[in-house]
C-alpha positions as CSV (number, residue, x, y, z in Angstrom):
1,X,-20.3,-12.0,13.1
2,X,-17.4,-12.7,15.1
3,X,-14.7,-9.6,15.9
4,X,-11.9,-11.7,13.8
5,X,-14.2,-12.5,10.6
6,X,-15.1,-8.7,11.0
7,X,-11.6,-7.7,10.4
8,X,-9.7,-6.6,7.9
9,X,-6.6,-8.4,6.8
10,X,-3.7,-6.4,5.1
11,X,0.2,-6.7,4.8
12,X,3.1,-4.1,5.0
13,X,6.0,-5.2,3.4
14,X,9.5,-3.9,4.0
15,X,11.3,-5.9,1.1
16,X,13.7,-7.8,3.2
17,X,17.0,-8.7,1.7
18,X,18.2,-11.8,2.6
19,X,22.3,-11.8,3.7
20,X,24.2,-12.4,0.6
21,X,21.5,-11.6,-1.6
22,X,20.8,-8.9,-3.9
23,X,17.9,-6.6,-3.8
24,X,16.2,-8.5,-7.2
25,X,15.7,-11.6,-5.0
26,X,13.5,-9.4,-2.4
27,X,11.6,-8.0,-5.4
28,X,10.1,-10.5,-7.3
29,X,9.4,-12.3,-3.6
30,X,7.5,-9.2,-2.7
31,X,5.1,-9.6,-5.9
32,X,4.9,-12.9,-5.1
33,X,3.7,-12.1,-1.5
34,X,1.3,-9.9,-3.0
35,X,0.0,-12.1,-5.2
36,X,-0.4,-14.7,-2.5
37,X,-2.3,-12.0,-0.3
38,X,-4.5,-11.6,-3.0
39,X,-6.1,-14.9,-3.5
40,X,-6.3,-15.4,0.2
41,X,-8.7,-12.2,0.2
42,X,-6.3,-9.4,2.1
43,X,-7.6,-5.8,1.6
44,X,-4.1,-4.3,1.1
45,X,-0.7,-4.4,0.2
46,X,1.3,-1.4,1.7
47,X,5.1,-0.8,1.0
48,X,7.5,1.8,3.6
49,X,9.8,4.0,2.6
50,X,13.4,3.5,4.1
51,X,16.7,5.0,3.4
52,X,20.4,3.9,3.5
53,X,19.3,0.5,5.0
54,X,20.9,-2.2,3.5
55,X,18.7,-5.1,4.4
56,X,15.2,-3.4,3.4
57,X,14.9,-2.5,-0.3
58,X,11.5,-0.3,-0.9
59,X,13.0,3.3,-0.9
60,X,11.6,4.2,-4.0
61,X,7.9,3.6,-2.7
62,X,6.1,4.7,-5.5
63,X,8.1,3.1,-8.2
64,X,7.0,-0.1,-6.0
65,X,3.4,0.9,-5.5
66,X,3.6,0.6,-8.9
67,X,5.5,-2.6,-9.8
68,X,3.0,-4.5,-7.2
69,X,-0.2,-2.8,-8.9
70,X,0.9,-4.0,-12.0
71,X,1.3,-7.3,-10.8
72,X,-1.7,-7.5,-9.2
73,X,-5.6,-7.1,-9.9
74,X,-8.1,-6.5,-7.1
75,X,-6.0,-5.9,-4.1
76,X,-5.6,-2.1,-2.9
77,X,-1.7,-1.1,-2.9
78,X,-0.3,1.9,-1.2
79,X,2.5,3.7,0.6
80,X,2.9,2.8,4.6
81,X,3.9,5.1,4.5
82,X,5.7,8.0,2.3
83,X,7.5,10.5,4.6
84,X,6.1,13.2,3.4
85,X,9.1,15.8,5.1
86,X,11.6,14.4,3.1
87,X,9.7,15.5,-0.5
88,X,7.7,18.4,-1.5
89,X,3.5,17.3,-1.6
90,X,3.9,18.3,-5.2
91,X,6.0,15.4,-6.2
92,X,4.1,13.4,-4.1
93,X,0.3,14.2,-5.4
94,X,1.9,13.5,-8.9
95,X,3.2,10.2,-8.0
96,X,0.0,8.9,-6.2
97,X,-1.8,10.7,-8.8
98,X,-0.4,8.5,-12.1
99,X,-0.7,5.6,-10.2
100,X,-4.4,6.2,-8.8
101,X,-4.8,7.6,-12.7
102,X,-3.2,3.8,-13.8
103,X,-5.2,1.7,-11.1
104,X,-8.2,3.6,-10.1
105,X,-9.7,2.1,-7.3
106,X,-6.4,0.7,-5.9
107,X,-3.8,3.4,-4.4
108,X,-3.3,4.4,-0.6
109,X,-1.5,7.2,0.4
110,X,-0.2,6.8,3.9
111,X,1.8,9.7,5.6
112,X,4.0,9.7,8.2
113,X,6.5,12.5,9.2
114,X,9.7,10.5,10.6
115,X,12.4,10.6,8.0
116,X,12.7,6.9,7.5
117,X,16.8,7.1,7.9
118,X,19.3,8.6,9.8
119,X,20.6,12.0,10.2
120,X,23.2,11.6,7.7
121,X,20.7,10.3,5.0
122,X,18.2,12.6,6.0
123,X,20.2,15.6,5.2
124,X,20.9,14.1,1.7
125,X,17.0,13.3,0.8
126,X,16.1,17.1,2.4
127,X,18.8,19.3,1.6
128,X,17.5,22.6,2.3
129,X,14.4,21.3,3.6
130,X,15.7,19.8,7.1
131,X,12.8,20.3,9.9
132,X,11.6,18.1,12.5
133,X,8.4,17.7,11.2
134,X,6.6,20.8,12.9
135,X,4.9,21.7,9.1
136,X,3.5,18.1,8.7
137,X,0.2,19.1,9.6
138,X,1.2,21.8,6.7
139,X,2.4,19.4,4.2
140,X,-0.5,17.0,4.6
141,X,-3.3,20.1,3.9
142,X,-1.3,21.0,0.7
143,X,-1.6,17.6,-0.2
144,X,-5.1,17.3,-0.1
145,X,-5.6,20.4,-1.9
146,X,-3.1,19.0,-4.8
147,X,-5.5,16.0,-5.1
148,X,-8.6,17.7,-4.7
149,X,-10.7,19.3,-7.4
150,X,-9.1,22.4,-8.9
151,X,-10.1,25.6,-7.9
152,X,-10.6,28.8,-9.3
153,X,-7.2,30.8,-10.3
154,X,-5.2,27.9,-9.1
155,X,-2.0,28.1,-10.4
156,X,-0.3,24.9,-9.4
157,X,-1.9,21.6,-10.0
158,X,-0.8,18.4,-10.0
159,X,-0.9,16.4,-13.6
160,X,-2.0,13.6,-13.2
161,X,-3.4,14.3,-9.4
162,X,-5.8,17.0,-9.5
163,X,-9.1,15.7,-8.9
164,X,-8.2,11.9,-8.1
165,X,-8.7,12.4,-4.3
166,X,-6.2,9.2,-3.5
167,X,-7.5,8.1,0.0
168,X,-5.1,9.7,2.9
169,X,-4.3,7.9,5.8
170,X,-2.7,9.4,8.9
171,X,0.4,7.1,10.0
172,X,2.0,7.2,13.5
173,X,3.9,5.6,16.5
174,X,3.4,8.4,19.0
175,X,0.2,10.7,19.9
176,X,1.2,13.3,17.5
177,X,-0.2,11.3,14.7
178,X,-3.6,10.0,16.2
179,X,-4.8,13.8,17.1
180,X,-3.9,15.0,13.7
181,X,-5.5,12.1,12.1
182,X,-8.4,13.0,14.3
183,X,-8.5,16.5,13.9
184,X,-8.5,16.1,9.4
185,X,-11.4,13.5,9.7
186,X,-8.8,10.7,8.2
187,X,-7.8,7.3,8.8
188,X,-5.2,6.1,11.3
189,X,-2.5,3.7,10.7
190,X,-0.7,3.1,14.4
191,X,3.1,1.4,14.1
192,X,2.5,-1.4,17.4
193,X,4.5,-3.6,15.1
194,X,7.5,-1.7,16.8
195,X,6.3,0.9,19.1
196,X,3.3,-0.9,21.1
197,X,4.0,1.1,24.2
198,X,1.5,4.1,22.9
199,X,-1.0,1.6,21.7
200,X,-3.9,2.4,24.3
201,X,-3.2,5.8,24.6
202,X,-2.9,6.9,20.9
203,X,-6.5,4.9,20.2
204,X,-8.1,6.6,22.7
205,X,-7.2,10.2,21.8
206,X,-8.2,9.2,18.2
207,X,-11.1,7.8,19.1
208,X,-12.2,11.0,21.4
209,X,-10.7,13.6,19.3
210,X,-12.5,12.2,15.9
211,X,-13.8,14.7,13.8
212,X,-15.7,13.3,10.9
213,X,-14.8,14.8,7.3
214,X,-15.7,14.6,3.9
215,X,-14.0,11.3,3.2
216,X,-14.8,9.4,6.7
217,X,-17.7,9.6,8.9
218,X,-16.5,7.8,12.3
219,X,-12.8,7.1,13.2
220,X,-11.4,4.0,11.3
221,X,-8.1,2.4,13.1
222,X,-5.7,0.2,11.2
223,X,-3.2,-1.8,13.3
224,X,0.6,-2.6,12.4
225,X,1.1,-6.1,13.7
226,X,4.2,-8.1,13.9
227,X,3.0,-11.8,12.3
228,X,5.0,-15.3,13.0
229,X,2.4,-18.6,12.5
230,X,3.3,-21.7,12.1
231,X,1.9,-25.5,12.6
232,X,3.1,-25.5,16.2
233,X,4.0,-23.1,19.0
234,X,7.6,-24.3,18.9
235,X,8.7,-23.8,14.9
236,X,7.2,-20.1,15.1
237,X,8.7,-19.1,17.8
238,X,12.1,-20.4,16.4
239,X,11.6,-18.7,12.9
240,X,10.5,-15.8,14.7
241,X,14.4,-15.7,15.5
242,X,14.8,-14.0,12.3
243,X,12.7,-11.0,13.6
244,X,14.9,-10.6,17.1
245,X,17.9,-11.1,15.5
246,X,17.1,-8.0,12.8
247,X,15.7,-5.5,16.0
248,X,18.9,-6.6,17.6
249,X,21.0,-5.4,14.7
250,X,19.0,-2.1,14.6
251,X,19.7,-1.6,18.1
252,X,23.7,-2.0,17.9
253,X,23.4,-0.3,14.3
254,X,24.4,-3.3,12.7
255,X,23.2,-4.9,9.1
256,X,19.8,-5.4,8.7
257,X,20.1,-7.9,6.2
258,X,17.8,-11.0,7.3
259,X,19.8,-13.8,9.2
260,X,18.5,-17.7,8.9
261,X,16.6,-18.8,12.0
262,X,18.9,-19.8,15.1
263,X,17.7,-22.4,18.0
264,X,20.0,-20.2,20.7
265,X,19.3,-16.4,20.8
266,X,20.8,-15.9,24.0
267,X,24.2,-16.5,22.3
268,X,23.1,-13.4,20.7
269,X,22.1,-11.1,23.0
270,X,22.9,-9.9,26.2
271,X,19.8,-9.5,29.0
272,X,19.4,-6.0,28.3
273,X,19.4,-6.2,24.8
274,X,16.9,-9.3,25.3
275,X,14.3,-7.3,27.1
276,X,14.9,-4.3,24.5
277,X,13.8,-6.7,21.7
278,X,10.4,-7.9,23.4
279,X,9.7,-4.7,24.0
280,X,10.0,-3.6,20.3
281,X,7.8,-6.9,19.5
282,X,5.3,-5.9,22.7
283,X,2.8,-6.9,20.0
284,X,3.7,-9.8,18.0
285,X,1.2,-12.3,17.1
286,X,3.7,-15.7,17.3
287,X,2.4,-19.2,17.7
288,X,0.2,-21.7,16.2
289,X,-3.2,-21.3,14.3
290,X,-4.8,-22.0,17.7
291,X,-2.8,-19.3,19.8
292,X,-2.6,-17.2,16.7
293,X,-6.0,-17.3,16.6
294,X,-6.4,-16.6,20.6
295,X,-3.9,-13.8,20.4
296,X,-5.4,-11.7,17.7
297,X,-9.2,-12.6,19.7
298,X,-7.8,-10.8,22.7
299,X,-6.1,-8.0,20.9
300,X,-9.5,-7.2,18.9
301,X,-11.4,-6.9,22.2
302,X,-8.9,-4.7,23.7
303,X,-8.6,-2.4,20.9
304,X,-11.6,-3.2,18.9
305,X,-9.6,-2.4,15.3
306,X,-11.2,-1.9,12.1
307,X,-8.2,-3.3,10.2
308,X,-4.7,-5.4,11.4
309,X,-1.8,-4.8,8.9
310,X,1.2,-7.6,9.7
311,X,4.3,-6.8,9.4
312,X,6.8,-10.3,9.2
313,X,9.8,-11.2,8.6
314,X,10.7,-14.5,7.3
315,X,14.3,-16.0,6.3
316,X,12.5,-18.6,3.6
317,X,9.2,-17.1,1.5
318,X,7.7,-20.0,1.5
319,X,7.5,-20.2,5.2
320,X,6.0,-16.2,5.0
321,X,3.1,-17.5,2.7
322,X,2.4,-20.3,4.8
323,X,1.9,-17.6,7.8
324,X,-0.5,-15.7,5.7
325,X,-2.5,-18.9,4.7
326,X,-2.6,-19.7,8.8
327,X,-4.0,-16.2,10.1
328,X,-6.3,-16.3,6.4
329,X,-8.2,-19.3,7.5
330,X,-8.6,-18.4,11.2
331,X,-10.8,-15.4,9.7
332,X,-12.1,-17.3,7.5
333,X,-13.0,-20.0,9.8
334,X,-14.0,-17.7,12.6
């Protein structure tokens, strides 16, 4: 068996808003995409929590979880993650634990401890709660314990969530994440889709560090990947324009609503701002099936990933679903 047919296909979705349209449109798309990633066999369906962003429309990440689950039959749906510093792990183990309680089998829990926003924002969600993350490690333990079997003279439990032991994973764009992970026995979920620059460095110290646990034997490694395919090199990289032009607009802290493709970026941008962008999308997968299919080949043997979760962005659905179909069938056909 080939590396590619050995991997694990999955999708984060950030609910894009489209400029001039309203979050309902993003919605019933991303049930759609999750439907789509369904029959084409994907293993999961993850949703990130954001805040105060008004092109990207999953804050409320469990009531999503949720709405996809429903939608859905077989395909595992989860948080990518919750940002678990901006709510107590009470709330949290209750959330995960109706929905695992609703679709047993089916709900992921990934963590991360960045606050998803800005400052402002982040003050607002915390309130008297405002850290920098420090108690994460903290916050995650208590977590487990709320969705672990009760115990003797336990006097808070989570209703439902006790006893459903919703798989945690461990998310991260920096080292901090890939030794905790490590350290707890967990899964790992690394961010490349926009900060490949740790990549190497964060699988190896999960990788050395492992220590198995209860839930997972040997370290398991799960990839954020930007994903553009197309029929030909030349029409993905134009409607991955769309992608560049969004990373620009979080860089100047402009609207991250998604703009239409554009055959001239470098009316856009200046040089520095250029190089800023590729950087961000170090890790994009953009081409044809054939260099798709080449690019993801070399990425496997470098990293040797369990699991690649793409991350896209696409002006016109139908052109997102087609990208899915594309990098489907070069696993399939692997």
């Amino acid at each position: 068996m080939s590396l590619l047919s050995a991997t694990a296909f999955s999708i984060l979705d950030l609910v894009s808003i489209r400029a001039g349209d309203a979050p309902a449109a993003a919605l019933r798309e991303s049930l759609d995409l999750a439907r789509h990633a369904e029959k084409l066999g994907f293993q999961r369906f993850w949703l990130a929590e954001h805040h105060n962003m008004d092109g990207v429309a999953s804050s409320a990440t469990a009531v999503l979880v949720g709405y996809i689950a429903a939608g859905t039959a077989t395909i595992r749906v989860g948080s990518g993650g919750i940002m678990l510093p901006n709510h107590a792990p009470l709330i949290v183990a209750e959330n995960f634990g109706t929905l695992a309680t609703l679709y047993p089998g089916r709900i992921d829990l990934g963590l991360g401890r960045a606050p998803g926003t800005d400052q402002t924002t982040m003050r607002a969600l915390r309130r008297e709660r405002l850290g920098d993350g420090e108690d994460f490690p903290d916050q995650v333990a208590e977590l487990q314990r709320l969705l672990g079997p009760a115990r003797p003279g336990q006097r808070v439990i989570a209703m439902p969530g006790v006893g459903t032991e919703v798989p945690i994973w461990i998310l991260g764009s920096s080292l901090f994440g890939a030794q905790l992970a490590a350290q707890l026995g967990l899964p790992y979920a690394f961010a490349s889709h926009f900060a490949p620059r740790y990549l190497h460095e964060a699988i190896k110290l999960y990788r050395e560090q492992f220590r198995p646990s209860a839930v997972l034997k040997k370290p398991y490694l799960m990839l954020g990947i930007p994903l553009v395919a197309a029929p030909s090199d030349e029409e993905a990289a134009f409607l991955a324009t769309t992608a560049q032009q969004r990373i620009l607009a979080l860089l100047r802290g402009q609207s991250l609503a998604m703009q239409p493709p554009t055959h001239d970026m470098d009316k856009l941008w200046l040089p520095q701002e250029k190089s800023a962008v590729a950087d961000f999308l170090g890790a994009a997968i953009v081409g044809s099936p054939q260099t798709g299919k080449a690019k993801l080949d070399q990425l496997l043997l470098q990293t040797g990933a369990d699991e690649l979760m793409f991350v896209s962005n696409f002006y016109n659905p139908a052109d997102h679903l087609r990208s899915c179909e594309i990098v489907a069938h070069a696993r399939l056909s692997d």
